[in-house]
Structure formats: structure tokens, C-alpha cells
mmCIF file of the C-alpha atoms, coordinates in Angstrom:
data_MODEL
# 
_entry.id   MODEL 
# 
loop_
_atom_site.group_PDB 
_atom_site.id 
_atom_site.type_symbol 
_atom_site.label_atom_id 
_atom_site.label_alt_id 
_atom_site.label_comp_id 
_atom_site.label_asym_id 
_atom_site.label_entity_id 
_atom_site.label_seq_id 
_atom_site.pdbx_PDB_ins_code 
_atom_site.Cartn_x 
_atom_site.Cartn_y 
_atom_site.Cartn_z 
_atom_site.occupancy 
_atom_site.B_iso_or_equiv 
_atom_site.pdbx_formal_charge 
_atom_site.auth_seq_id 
_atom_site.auth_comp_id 
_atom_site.auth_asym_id 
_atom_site.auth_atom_id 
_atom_site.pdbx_PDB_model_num 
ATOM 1   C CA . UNK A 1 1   ? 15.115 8.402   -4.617  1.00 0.00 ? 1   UNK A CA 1 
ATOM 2   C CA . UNK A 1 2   ? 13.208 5.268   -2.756  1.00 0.00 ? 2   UNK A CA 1 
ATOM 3   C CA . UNK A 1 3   ? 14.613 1.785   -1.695  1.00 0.00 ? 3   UNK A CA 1 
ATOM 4   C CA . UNK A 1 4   ? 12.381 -0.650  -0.767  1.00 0.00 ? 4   UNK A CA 1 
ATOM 5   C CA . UNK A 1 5   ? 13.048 -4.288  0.226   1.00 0.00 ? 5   UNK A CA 1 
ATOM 6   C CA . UNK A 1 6   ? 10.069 -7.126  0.525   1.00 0.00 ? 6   UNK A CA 1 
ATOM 7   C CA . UNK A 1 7   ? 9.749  -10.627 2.358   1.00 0.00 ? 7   UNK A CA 1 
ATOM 8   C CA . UNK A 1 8   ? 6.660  -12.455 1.949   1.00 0.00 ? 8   UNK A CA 1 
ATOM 9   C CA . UNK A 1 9   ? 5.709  -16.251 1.577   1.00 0.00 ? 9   UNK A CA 1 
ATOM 10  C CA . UNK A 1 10  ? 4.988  -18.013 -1.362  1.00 0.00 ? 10  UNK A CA 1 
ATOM 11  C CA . UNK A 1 11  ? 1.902  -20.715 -1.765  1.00 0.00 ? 11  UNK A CA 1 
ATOM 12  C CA . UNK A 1 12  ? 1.196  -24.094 -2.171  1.00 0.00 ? 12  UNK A CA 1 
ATOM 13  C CA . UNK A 1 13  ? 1.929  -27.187 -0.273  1.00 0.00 ? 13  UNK A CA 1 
ATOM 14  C CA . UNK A 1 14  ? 4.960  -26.022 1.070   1.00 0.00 ? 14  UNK A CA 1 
ATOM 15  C CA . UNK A 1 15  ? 5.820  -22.466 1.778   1.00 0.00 ? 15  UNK A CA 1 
ATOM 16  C CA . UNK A 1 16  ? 9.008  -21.351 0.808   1.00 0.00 ? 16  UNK A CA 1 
ATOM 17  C CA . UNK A 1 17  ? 10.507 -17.454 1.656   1.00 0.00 ? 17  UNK A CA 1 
ATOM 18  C CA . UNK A 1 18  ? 10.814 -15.025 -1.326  1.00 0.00 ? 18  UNK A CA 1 
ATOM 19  C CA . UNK A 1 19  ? 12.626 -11.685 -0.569  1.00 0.00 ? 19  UNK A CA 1 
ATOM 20  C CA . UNK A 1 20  ? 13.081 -8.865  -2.890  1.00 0.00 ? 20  UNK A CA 1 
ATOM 21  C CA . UNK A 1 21  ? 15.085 -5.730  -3.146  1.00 0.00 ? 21  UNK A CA 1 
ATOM 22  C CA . UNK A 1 22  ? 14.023 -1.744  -5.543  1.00 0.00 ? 22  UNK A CA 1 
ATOM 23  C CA . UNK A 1 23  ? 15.303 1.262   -5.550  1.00 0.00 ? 23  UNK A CA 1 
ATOM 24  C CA . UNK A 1 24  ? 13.597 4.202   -7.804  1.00 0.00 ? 24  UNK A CA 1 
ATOM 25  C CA . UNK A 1 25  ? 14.369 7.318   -8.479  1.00 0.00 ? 25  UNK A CA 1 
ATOM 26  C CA . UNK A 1 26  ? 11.441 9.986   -9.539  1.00 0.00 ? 26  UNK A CA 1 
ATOM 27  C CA . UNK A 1 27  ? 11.735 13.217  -11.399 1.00 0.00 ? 27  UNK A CA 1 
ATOM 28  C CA . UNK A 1 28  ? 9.506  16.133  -12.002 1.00 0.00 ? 28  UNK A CA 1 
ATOM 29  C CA . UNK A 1 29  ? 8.792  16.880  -15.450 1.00 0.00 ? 29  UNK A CA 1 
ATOM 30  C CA . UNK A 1 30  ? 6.221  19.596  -14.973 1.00 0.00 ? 30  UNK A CA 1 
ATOM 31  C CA . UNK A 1 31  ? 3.448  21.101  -12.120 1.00 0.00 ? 31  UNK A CA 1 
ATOM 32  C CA . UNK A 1 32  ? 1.929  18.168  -12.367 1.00 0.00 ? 32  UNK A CA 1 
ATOM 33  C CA . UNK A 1 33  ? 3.808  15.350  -14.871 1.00 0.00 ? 33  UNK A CA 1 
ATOM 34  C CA . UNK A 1 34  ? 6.648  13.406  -13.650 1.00 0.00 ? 34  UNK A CA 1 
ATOM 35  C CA . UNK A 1 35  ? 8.846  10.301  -14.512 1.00 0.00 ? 35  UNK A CA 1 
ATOM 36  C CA . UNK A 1 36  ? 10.132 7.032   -12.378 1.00 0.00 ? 36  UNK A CA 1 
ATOM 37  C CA . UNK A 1 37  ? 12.539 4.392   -13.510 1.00 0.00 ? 37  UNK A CA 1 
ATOM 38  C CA . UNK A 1 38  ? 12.882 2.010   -10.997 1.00 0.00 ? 38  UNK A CA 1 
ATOM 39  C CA . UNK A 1 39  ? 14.576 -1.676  -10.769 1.00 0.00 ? 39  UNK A CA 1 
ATOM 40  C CA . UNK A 1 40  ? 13.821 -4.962  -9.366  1.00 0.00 ? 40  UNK A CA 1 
ATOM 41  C CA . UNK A 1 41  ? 15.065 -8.301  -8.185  1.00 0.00 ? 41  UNK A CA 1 
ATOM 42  C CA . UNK A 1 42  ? 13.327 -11.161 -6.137  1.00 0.00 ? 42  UNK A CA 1 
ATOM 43  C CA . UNK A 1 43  ? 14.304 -14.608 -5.171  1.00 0.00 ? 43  UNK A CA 1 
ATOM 44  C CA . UNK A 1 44  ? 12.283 -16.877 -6.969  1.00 0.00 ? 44  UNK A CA 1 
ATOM 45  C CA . UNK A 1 45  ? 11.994 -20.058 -4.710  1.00 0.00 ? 45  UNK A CA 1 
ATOM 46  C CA . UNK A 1 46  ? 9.921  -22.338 -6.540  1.00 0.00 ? 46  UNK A CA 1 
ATOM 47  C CA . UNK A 1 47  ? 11.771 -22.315 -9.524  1.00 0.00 ? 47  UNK A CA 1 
ATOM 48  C CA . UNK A 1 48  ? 15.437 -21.906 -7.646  1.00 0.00 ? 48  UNK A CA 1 
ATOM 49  C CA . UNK A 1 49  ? 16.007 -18.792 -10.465 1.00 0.00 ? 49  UNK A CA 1 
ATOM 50  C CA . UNK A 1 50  ? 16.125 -15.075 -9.857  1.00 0.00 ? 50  UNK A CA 1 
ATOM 51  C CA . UNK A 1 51  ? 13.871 -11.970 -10.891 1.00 0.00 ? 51  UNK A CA 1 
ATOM 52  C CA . UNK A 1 52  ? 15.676 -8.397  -11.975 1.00 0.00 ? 52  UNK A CA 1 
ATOM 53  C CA . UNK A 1 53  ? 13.316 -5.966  -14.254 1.00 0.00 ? 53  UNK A CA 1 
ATOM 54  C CA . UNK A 1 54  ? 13.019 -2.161  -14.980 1.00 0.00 ? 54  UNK A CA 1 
ATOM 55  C CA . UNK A 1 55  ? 9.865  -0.274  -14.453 1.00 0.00 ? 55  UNK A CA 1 
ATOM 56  C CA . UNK A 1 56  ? 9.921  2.727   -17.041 1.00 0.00 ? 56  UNK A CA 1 
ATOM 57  C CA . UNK A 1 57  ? 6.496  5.108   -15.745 1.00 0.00 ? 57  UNK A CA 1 
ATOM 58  C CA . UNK A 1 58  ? 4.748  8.744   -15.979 1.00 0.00 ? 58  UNK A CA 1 
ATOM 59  C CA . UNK A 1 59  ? 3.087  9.840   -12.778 1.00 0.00 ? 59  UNK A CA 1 
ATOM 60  C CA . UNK A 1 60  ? -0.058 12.660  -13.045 1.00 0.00 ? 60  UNK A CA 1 
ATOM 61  C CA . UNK A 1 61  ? -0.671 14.675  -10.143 1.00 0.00 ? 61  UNK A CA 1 
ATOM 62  C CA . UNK A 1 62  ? -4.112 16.106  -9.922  1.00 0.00 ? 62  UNK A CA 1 
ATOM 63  C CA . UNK A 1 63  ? -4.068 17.300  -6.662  1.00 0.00 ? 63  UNK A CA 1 
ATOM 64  C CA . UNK A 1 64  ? -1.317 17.177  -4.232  1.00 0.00 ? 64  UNK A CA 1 
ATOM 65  C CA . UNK A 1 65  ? -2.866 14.248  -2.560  1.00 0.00 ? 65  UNK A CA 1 
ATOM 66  C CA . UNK A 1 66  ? -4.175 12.421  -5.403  1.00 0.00 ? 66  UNK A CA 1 
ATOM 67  C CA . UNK A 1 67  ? -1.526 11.071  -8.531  1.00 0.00 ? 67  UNK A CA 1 
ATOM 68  C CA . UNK A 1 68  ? -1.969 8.304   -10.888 1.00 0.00 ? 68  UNK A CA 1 
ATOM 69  C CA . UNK A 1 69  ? 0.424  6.719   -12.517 1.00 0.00 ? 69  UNK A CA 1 
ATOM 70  C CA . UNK A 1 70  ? 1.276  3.751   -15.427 1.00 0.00 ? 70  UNK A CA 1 
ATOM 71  C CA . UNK A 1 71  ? 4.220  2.525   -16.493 1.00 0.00 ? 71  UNK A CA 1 
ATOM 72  C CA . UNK A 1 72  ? 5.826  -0.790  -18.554 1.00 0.00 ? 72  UNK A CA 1 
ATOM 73  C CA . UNK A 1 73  ? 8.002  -3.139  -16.711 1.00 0.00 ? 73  UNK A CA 1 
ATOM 74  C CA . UNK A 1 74  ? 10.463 -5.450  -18.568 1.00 0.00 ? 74  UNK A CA 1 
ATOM 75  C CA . UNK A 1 75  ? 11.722 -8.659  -16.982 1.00 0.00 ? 75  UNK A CA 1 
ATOM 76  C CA . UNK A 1 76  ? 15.663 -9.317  -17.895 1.00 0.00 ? 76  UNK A CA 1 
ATOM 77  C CA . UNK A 1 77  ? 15.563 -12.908 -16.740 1.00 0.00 ? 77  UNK A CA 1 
ATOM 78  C CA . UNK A 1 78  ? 14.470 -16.397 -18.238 1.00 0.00 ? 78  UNK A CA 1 
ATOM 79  C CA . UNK A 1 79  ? 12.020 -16.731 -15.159 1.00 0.00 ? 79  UNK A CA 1 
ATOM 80  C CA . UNK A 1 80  ? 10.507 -13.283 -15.497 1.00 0.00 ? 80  UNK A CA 1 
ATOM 81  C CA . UNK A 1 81  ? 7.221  -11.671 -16.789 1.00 0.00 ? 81  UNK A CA 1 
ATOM 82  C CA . UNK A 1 82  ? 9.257  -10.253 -19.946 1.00 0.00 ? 82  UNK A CA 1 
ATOM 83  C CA . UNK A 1 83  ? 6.498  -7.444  -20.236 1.00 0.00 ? 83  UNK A CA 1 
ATOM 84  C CA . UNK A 1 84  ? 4.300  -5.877  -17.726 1.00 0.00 ? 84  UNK A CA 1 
ATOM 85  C CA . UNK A 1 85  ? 1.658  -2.452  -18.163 1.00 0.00 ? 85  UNK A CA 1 
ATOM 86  C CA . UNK A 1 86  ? 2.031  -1.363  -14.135 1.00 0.00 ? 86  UNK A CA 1 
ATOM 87  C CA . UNK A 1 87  ? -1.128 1.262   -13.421 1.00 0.00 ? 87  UNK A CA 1 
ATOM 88  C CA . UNK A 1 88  ? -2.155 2.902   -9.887  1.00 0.00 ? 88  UNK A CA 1 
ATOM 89  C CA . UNK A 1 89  ? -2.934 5.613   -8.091  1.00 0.00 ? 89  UNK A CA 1 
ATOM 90  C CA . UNK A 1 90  ? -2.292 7.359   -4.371  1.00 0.00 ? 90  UNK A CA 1 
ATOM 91  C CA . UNK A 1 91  ? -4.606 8.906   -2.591  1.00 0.00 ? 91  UNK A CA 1 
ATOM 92  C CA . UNK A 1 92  ? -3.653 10.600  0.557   1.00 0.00 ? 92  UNK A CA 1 
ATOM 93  C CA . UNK A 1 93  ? -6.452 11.137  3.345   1.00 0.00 ? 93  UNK A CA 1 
ATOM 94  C CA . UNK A 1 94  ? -6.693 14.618  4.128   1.00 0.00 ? 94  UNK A CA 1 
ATOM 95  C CA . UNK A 1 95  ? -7.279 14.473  7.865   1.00 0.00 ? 95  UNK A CA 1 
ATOM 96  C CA . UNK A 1 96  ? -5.153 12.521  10.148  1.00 0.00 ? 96  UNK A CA 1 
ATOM 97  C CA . UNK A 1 97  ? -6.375 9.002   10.819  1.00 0.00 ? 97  UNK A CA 1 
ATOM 98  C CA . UNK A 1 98  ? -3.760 8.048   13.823  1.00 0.00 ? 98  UNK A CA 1 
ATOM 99  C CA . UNK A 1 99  ? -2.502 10.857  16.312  1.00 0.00 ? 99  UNK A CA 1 
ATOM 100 C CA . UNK A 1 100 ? 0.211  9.368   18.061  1.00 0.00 ? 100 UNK A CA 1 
ATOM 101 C CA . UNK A 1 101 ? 0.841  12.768  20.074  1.00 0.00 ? 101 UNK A CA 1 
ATOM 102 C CA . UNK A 1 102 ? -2.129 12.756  21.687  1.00 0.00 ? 102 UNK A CA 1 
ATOM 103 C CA . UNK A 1 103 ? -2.473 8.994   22.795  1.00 0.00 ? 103 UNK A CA 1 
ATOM 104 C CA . UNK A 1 104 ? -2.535 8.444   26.437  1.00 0.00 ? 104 UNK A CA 1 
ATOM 105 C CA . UNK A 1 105 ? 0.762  7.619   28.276  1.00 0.00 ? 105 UNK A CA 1 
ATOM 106 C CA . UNK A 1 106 ? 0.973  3.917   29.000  1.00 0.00 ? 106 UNK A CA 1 
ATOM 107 C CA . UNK A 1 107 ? 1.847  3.161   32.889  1.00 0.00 ? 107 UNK A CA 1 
# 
């Protein structure tokens, strides 16, 4: 399970706040297949309306540190993409970029 919340700005002559709000849950299918249905909602501030959609995707995992994924998201309100195809992938470095437990003592 993941919950994830988002603030950005929009653009444009004058920038208005948009916030949003997801929570997912993932399941293994297989070794290496697995399944995500996650939903959606964001403040929409330049058309005063609301966003809430589903995300429906398969995940591939081949390695531990490298998955793709795809996946079809459907928007629920009037001011919503009403269909979305959602692809990515996550890589994970193998080696440690930033080691915090070796970083000097500040005085």
C-alpha cells in the first residue's frame, strides 16, 4: 500500500495552488508480474472543478532494480482526462549515491 499527496503551482498569468491526494495498493502476481490499482483526486484551480480517476496497471520486474510498468487511467469527472495509457519504468542505482553515515559532523 502507498499514499502520496502533491502541491505544485499551476501556469499562466496568475499562479494558482493545485494539491492532490493517491493511495495504491500493489500485488504480486508472479516472480516477476504484478498488479496496481491506484486512485486519484486533485484540485483543479483554473477551472474551480475537481479531478478523481483510477489507474488500473501491470508492473514487469526484470531485475530487482529495474521494473516497467503500463497501465490505463480513467477520469470520473466532467473536468478530467476520461482516458489515459500511463507507461514507466524504475531503475534503482546499484551503488549508493548519498552516504549520510559517513558525512562529517557539523560544529
Amino acid at each position: 500500500m502507498d499514499a502520496n499527496a502533491f502541491l505544485n503551482e499551476t501556469e499562466g498569468p496568475v499562479p494558482r495552488g493545485q494539491w492532490g491526494q493517491a493511495v495504491a495498493v500493489s500485488h504480486p502476481l508472479t516472480t516477476n508480474l504484478g498488479a496496481t490499482a491506484e486512485l486519484r483526486y486533485f484540485t483543479q484551480p483554473l477551472t474551480n472543478g475537481d479531478g478523481f480517476s483510477a489507474l488500473w496497471a501491470a508492473s514487469y520486474s526484470v531485475r530487482p532494480n529495474l521494473v516497467f510498468d503500463t497501465g490505463l487511467v480513467r477520469g470520473f469527472t466532467g473536468t478530467s482526462t476520461q482516458w489515459q495509457v500511463a507507461s514507466g519504468f524504475t531503475y534503482v542505482l546499484p551503488h549508493r549515491i548519498w552516504i549520510f553515515s559517513h558525512a562529517p559532523a557539523v560544529q
